[in-house]
C-alpha positions as CSV (number, residue, x, y, z in Angstrom):
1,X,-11.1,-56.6,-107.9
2,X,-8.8,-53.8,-108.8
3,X,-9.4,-50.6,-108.1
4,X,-8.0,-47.4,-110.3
5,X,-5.8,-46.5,-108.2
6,X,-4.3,-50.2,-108.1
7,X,-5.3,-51.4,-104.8
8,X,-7.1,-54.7,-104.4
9,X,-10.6,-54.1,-102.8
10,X,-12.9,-57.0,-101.8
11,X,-15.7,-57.0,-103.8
12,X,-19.2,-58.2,-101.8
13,X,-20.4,-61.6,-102.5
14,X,-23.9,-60.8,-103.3
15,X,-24.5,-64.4,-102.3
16,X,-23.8,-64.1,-98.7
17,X,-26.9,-64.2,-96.8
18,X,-28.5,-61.3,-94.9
19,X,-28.0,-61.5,-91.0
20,X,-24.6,-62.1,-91.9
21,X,-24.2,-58.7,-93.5
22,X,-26.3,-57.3,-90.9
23,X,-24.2,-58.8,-87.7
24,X,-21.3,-57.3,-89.4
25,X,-22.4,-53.6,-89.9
26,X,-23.5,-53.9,-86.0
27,X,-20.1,-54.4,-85.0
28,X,-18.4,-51.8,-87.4
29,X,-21.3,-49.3,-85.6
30,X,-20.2,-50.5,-81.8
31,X,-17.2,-49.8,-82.5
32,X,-17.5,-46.3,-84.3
33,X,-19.0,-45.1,-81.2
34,X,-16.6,-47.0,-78.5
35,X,-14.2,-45.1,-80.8
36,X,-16.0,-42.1,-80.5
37,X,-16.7,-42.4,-76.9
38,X,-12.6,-42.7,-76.0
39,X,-11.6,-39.3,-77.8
40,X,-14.2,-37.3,-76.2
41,X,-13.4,-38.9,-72.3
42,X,-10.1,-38.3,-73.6
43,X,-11.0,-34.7,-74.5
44,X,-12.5,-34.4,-71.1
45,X,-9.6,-35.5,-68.9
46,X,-7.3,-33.1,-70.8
47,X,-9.6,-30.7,-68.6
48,X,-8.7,-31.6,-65.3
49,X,-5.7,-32.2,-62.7
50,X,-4.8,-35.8,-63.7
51,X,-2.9,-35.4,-66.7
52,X,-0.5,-32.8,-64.5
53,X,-0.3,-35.8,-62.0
54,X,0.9,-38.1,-64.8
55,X,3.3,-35.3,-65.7
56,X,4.9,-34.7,-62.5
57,X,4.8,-39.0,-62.1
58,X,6.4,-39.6,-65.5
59,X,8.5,-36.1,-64.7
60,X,9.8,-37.8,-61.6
61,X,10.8,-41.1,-62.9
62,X,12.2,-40.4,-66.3
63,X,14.1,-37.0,-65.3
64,X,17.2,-37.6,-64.1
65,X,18.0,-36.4,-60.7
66,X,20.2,-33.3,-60.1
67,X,22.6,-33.4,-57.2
68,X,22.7,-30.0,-55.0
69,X,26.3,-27.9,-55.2
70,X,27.9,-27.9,-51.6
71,X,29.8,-25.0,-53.2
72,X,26.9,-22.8,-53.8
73,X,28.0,-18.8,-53.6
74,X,24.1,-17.7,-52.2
75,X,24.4,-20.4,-49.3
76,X,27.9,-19.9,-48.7
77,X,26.9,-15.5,-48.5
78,X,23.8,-16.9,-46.2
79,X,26.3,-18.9,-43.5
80,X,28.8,-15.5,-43.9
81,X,26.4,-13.6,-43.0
82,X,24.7,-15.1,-40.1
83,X,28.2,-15.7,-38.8
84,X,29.0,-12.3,-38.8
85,X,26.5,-11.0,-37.0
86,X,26.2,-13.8,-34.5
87,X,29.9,-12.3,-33.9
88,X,28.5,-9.0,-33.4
89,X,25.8,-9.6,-31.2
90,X,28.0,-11.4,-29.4
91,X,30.3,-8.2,-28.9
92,X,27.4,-6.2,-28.6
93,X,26.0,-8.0,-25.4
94,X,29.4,-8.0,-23.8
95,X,29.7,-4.2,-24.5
96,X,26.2,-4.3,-22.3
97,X,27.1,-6.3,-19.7
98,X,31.0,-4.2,-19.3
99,X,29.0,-0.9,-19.4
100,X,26.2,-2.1,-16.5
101,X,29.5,-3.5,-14.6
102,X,30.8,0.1,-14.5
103,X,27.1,1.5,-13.4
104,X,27.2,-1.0,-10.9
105,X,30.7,-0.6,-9.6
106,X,30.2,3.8,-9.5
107,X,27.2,3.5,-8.0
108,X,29.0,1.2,-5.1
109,X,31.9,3.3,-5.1
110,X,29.8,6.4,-4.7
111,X,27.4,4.9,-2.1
112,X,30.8,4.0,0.2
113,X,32.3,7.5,-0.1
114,X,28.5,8.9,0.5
115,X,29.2,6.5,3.9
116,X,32.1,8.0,5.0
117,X,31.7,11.7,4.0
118,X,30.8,13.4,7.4
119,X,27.2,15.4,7.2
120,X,26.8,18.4,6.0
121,X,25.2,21.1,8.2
122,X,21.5,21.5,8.3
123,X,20.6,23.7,5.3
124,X,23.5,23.1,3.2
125,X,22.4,20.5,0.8
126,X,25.5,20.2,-1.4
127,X,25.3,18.2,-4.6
128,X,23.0,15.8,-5.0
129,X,24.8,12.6,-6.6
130,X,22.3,9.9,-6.2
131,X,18.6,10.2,-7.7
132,X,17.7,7.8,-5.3
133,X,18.6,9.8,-2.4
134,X,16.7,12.8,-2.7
135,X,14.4,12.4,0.1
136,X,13.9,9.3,2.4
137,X,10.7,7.4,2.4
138,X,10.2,8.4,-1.2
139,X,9.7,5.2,-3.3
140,X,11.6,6.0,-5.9
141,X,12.6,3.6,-8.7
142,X,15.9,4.0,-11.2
143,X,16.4,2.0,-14.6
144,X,19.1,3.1,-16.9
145,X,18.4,1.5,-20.6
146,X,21.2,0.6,-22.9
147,X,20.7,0.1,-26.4
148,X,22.8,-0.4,-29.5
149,X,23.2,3.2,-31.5
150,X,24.7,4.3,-35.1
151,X,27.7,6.0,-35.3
152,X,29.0,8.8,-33.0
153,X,28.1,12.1,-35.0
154,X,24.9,11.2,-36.4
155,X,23.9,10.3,-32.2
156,X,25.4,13.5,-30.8
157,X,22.5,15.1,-32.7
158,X,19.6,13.1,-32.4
159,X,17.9,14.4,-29.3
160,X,17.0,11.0,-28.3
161,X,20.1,9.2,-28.4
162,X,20.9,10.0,-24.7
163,X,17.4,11.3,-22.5
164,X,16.0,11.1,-18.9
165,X,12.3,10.9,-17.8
166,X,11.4,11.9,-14.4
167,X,8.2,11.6,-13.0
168,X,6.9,12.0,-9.6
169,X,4.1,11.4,-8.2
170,X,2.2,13.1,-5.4
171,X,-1.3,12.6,-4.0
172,X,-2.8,15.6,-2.4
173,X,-5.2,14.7,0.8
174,X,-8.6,16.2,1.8
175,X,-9.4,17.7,5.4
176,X,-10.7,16.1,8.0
177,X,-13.9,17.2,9.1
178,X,-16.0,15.0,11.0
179,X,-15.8,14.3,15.1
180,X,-15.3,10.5,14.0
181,X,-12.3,11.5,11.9
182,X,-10.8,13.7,14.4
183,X,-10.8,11.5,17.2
184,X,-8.9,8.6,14.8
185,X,-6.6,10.9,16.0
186,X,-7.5,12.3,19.1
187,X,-10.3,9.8,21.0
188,X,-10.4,12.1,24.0
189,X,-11.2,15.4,22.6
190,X,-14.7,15.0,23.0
191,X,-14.3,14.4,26.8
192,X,-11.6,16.6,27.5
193,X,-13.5,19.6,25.5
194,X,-17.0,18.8,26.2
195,X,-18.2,21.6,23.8
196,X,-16.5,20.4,20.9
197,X,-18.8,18.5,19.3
198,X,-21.4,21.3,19.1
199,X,-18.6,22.7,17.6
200,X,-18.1,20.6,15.3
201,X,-21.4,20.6,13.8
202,X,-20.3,24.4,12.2
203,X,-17.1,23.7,11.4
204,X,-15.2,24.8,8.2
205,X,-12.3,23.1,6.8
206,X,-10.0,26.8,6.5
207,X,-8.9,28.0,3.5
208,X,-5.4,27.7,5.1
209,X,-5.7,24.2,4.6
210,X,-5.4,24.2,1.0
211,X,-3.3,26.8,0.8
212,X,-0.7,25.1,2.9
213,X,-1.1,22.2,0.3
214,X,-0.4,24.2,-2.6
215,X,2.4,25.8,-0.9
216,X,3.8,22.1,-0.7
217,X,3.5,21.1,-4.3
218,X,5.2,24.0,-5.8
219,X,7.8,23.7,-3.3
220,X,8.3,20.0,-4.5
221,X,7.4,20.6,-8.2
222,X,10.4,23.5,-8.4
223,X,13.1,21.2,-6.0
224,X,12.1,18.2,-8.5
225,X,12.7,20.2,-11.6
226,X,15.9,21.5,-10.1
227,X,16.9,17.9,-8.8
228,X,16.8,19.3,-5.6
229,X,16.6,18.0,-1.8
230,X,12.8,17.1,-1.8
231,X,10.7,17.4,1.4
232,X,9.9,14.2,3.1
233,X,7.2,12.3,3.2
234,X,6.7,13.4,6.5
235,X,6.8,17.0,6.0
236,X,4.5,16.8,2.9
237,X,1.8,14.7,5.3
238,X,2.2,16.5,8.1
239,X,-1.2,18.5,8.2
240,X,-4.9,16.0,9.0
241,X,-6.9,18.9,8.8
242,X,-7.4,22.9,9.4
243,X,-10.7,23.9,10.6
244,X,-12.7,27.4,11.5
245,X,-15.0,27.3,14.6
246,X,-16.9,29.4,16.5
247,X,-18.2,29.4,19.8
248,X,-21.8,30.4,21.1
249,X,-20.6,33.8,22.0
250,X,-18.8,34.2,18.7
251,X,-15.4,33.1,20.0
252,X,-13.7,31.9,16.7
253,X,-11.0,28.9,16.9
254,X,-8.4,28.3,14.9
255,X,-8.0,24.7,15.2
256,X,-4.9,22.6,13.7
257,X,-4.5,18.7,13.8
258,X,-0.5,17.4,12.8
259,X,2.3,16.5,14.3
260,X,5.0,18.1,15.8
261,X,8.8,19.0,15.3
262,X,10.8,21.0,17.1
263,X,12.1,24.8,17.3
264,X,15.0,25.7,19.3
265,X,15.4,29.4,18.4
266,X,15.5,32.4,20.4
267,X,17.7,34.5,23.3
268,X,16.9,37.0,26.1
269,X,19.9,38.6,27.8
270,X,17.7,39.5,30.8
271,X,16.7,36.0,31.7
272,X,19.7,34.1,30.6
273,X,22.9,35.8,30.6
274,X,24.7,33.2,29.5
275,X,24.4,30.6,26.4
276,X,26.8,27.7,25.7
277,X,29.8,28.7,23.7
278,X,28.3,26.2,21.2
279,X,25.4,28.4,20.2
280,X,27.0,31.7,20.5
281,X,29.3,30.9,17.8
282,X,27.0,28.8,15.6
283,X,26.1,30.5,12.1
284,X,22.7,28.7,12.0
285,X,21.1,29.2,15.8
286,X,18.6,31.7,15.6
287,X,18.4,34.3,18.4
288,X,15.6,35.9,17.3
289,X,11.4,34.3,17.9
290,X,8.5,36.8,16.0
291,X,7.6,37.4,19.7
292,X,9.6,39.9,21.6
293,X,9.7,42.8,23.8
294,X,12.0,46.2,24.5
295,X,14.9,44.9,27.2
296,X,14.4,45.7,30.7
297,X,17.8,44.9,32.1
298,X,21.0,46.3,31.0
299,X,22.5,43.1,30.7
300,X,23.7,42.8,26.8
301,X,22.0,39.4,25.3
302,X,25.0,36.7,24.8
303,X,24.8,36.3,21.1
304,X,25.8,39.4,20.4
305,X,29.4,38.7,21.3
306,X,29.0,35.9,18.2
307,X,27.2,38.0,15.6
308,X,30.0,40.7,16.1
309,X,33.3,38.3,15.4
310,X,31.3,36.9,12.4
311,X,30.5,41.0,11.4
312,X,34.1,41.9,11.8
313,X,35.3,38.8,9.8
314,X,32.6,39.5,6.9
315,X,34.1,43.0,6.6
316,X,37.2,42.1,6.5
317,X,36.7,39.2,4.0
318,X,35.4,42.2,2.2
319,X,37.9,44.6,1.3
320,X,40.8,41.3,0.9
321,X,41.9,41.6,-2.3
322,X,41.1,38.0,-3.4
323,X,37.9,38.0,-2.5
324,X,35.7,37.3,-5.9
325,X,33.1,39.9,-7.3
326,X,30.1,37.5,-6.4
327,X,31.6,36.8,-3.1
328,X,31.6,40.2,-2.7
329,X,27.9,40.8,-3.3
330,X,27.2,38.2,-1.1
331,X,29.0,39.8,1.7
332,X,27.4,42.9,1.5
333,X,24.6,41.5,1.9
334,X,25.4,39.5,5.0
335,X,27.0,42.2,6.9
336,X,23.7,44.6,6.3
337,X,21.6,41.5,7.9
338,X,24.2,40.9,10.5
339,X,24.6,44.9,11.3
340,X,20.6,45.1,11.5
341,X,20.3,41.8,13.8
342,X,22.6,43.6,16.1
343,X,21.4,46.3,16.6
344,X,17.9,44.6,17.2
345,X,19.7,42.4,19.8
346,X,20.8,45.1,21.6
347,X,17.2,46.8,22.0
348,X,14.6,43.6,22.9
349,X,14.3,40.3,24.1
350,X,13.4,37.1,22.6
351,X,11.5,34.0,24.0
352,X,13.7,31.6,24.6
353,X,12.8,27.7,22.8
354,X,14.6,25.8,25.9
355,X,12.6,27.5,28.4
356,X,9.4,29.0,27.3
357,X,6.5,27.3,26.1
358,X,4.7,28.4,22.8
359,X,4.2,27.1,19.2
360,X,4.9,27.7,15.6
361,X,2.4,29.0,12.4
362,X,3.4,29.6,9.0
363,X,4.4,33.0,8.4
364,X,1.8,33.5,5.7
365,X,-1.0,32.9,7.9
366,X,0.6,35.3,10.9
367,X,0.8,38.4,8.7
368,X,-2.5,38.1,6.9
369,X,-6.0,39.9,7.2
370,X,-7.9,36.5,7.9
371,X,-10.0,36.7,10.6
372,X,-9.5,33.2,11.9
373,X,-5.6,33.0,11.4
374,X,-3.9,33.4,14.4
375,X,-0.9,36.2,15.1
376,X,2.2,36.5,17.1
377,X,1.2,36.6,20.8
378,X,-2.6,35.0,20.3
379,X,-2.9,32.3,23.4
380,X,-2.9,28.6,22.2
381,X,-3.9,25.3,24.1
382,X,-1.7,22.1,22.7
383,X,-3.4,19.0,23.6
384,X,-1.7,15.2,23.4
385,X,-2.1,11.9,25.3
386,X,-5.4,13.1,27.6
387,X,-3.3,16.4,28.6
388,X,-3.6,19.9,28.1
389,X,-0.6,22.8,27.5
390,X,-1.4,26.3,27.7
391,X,1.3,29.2,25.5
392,X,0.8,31.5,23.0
393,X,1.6,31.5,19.4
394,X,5.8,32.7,19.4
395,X,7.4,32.3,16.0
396,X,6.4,32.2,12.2
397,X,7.7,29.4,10.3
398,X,8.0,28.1,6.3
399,X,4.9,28.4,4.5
400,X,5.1,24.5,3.3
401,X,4.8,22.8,6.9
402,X,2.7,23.1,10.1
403,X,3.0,21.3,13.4
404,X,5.7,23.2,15.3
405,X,6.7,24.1,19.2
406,X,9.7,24.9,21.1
407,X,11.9,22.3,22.8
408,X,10.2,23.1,26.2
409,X,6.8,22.1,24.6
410,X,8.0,19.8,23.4
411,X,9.9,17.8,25.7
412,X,7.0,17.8,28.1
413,X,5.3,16.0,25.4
414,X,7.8,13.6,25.2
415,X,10.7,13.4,27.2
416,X,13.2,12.0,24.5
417,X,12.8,15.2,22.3
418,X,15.5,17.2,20.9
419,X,17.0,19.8,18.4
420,X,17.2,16.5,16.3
421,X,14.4,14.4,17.4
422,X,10.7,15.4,17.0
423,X,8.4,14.2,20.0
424,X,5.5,13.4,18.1
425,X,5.5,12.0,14.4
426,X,1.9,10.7,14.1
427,X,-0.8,13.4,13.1
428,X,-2.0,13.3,16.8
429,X,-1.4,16.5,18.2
430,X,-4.2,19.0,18.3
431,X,-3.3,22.6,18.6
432,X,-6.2,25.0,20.0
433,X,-5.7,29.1,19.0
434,X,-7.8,31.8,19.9
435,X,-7.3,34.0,17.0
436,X,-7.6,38.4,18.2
437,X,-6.8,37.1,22.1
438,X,-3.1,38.6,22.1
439,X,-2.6,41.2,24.9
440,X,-1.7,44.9,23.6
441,X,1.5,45.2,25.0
442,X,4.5,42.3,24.4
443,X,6.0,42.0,27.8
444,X,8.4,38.9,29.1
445,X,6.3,35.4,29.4
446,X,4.5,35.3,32.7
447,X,3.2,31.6,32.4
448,X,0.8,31.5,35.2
449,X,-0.6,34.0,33.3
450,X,-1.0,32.3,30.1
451,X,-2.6,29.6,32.1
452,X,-5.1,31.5,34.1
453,X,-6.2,33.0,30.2
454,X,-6.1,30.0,28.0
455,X,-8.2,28.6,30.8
456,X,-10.8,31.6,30.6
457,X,-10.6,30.7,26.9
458,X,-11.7,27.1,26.8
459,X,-14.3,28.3,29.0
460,X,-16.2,30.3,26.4
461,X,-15.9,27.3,24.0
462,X,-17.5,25.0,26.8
463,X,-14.7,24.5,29.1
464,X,-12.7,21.7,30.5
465,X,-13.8,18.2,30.7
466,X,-13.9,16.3,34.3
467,X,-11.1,15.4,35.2
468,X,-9.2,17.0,33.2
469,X,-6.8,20.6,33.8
470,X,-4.4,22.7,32.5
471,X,-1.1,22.1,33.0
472,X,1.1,24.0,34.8
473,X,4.4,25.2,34.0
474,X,7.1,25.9,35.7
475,X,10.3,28.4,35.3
476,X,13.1,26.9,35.2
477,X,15.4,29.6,34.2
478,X,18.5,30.1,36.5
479,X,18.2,32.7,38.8
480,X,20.6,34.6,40.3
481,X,22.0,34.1,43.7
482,X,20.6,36.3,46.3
483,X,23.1,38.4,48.6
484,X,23.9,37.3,51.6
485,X,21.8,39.3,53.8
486,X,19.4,38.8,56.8
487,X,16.6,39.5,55.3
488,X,16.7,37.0,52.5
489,X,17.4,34.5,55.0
490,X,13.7,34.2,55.9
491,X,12.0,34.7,52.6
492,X,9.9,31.8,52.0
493,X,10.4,29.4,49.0
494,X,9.2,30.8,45.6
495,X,6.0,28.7,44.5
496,X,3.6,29.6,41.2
497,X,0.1,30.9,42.4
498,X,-2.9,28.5,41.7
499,X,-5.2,28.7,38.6
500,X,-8.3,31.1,39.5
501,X,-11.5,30.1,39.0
502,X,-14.6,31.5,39.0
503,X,-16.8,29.9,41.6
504,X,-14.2,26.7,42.8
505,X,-13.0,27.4,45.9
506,X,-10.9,24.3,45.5
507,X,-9.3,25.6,42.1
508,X,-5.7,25.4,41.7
509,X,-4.9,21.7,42.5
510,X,-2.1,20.1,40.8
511,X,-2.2,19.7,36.7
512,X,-3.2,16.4,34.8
């Protein structure tokens, strides 16, 4: 039939049977929901990451396929770049390595003409040039550090464009003060002073100890500020301990374990007329020791003749007209000390380092109210290698070091020692001093003397050991010739008189 709008619709038989019709709106029903069924699993896929895979699939078959520009102006500014400063750290490195060549060739330049400079006198340190060199057995480790900078005005301000660090390092010891630790150093002590270890039970590491020690570290902390000449290792560690003991009857001991250098100081126109021409003349030999005595001789002392050429060329250094204002400060200064020296020369006597035996304390110690610390003239006993050296305490020395005897000392300790060469550089010298035994009147060294009383010493402090005795010294100044006469013809050899003691008939044999 026609419809009204003119379309042809089929028009139902009303004759076709019944499970027909009904097979037929089945299907129409499976199909409705099939078609239903698709859109919403279509609807749910729209929801997750496979239609953006089919995208980019279709995206990357379809699309056609764009070729990259060799020409590109960001990669060809990328490769300028990089080239340039490939370039620059290329000039930068060899800037490094020219400036390092130049360190490296100064330094050898410097260390030659270091080689071949001659020495400078003891005393007169001169510039220091070389970090490095400062003091000897020092580690010491240098790094200069080179690093690229801005430009030249901005870095001439910035405080840290061009800096040094300098650190040192310094580890302060502790006294010994135990028999075991003493005789690390000494193993004989024990036997050689029988009473020591009774002593020892008492002891008291001395005040002076740590005041030596502090002495040291400002000394070094003011030279290292200063780039100064530092002490040596040895000369810092030169002190194992300082110790206060005292005896049954109250005898107190100043005892001293270190090493020992050498002194070579002192004049006495009375005893030796005469002194090479070498040491007259020298500006640094000292005729003077803390220990001295009025002259008993008229015989002038022979370093006067040198201290007046180098007073008469002072003064007239002085009034030359081209002599500086600060020179001329200086000068007046030197000839008040020479002028004074003189004169002092002139009136006393001196022990003499070459011949007499005695030993060294820091001058702080000497002149202060300490009970315990020794002063010029107190007797002393030096003991090394199983032997024992009577003297006295002669000189003061620097506050910053210990360990110190004259050239006679010392070269009986070792027979190799010199102005230049210490006898002893191991902390195993033991110095014995009898603080308040000093006589009351300064008169010239009488060594037998000193023996016999160091000896009477030791014995209030439980004496000497079996076996074991006093040295005995021996003058070996040069005496004068005796005239010619008959009488002098028969006067029997001059020998030293034997060590007296109490109660040994056999006393006096030879020394240890």
């Amino acid at each position: 039939m026609i419809d009204e709008d003119g379309e042809i619709r089929k028009v139902p038989d009303m004759n076709e049977p019944r499970t027909v019709k009904n097979r037929r709106v089945d299907r129409q029903r499976w199909f409705g929901m099939a078609a239903i069924l698709l859109v919403v699993g279509g609807i749910a896929l729209c929801f997750t990451s496979f239609p953006r895979k089919v995208k980019r699939g279709l995206k990357e078959i379809f699309s056609p396929k764009q070729r990259v520009a060799v020409t590109n102006e960001e990669e060809l500014i990328q490769k300028a770049g990089a080239k340039i400063r490939a370039e620059l750290a290329s000039k930068h490195q060899q800037e490094v390595d020219e400036l390092k060549k130049s360190l490296e060739d100064a330094q050898e330049q410097l260390a030659a003409a270091k080689a071949a400079k001659r020495p400078t006198a003891q005393g007169d340190l001169g510039p220091v040039t070389d970090v490095r060199e400062l003091r000897s057995g020092i580690s010491f480790e240098t790094e200069v550090k080179i690093e690229k900078g801005g430009i030249a005005s901005k870095e001439r301000i910035d405080d840290g464009s061009y800096k040094a660090s300098y650190q040192l390092s310094l580890r302060v010891p502790i006294a010994a003060k135990t028999m075991a630790e003493l005789q690390a150093s000494n193993p004989d002590i024990g036997k050689m002073l029988p009473g020591f270890p009774a002593l020892m039970e008492k002891a008291e590491v001395s005040s002076w100890f740590t005041k030596l020690y502090e002495n040291k570290t400002k000394r070094v902390r003011s030279d290292a500020n200063s780039l100064n000449e530092l002490l040596t290792k040895h000369n810092v560690y030169d002190c194992e301990t300082i110790l206060h003991l005292k005896g049954a009857n109250g005898r107190k001991v100043f005892y001293l374990q270190a090493d020992m250098d050498v002194v070579s100081d002192g004049s006495d126109g009375d005893r030796l007329a005469t002194m090479p021409d070498e040491i007259v003349n020298s500006p640094h030999y000292q005729p003077f020791t803390s220990y001295g005595w009025l002259k008993k001789t008229p015989t002038p002392n022979p370093m006067v003749a040198g201290w007046e050429r180098r007073l008469a060329a002072a003064q007239k250094e002085l009034t030359a007209s081209s002599t500086k204002a600060s020179r001329k400060a200086w000068l007046v200064e030197r000839i008040d000390i020479l002028k004074k020296g003189i004169s002092d020369l002139k009136a006393r006597s001196f022990l003499i380092a070459d011949y007499d035996p005695f030993i060294v304390i820091p001058v702080d110690i000497l002149t202060s109210s300490d009970s315990f610390a020794p002063n010029v003239g107190d007797y002393a006993v030096v003991i090394y290698n199983g032997k024992l050296y009577p003297g006295i305490v002669g000189d003061g020395g620097p506050t910053f070091k210990v360990g110190e005897a004259s050239l006679r000392m010392a070269r009986e300790l070792n027979s190799k020692a010199d102005s230049y060469n210490r006898p002893v550089s191991d902390l195993k010298v033991s110095y014995v001093v009898f603080p308040g035994s000093r006589e009351a009147e300064r008169v010239p060294p009488d060594y037998e003397k000193w023996r016999q009383r160091c000896y009477e010493l030791l014995g209030e402090i439980g004496g000497i050991g079996a076996g074991y005795q006093l040295h005995q010294w021996k003058d070996l100044l040069p005496k004068p010739p005796l005239p010619n006469t008959p009488e002098n013809a028969t006067l029997p050899a001059a020998s030293q008189p034997p060590l007296i003691i109490p109660g040994n008939p056999a006393s006096g044999a030879g020394a240890r």
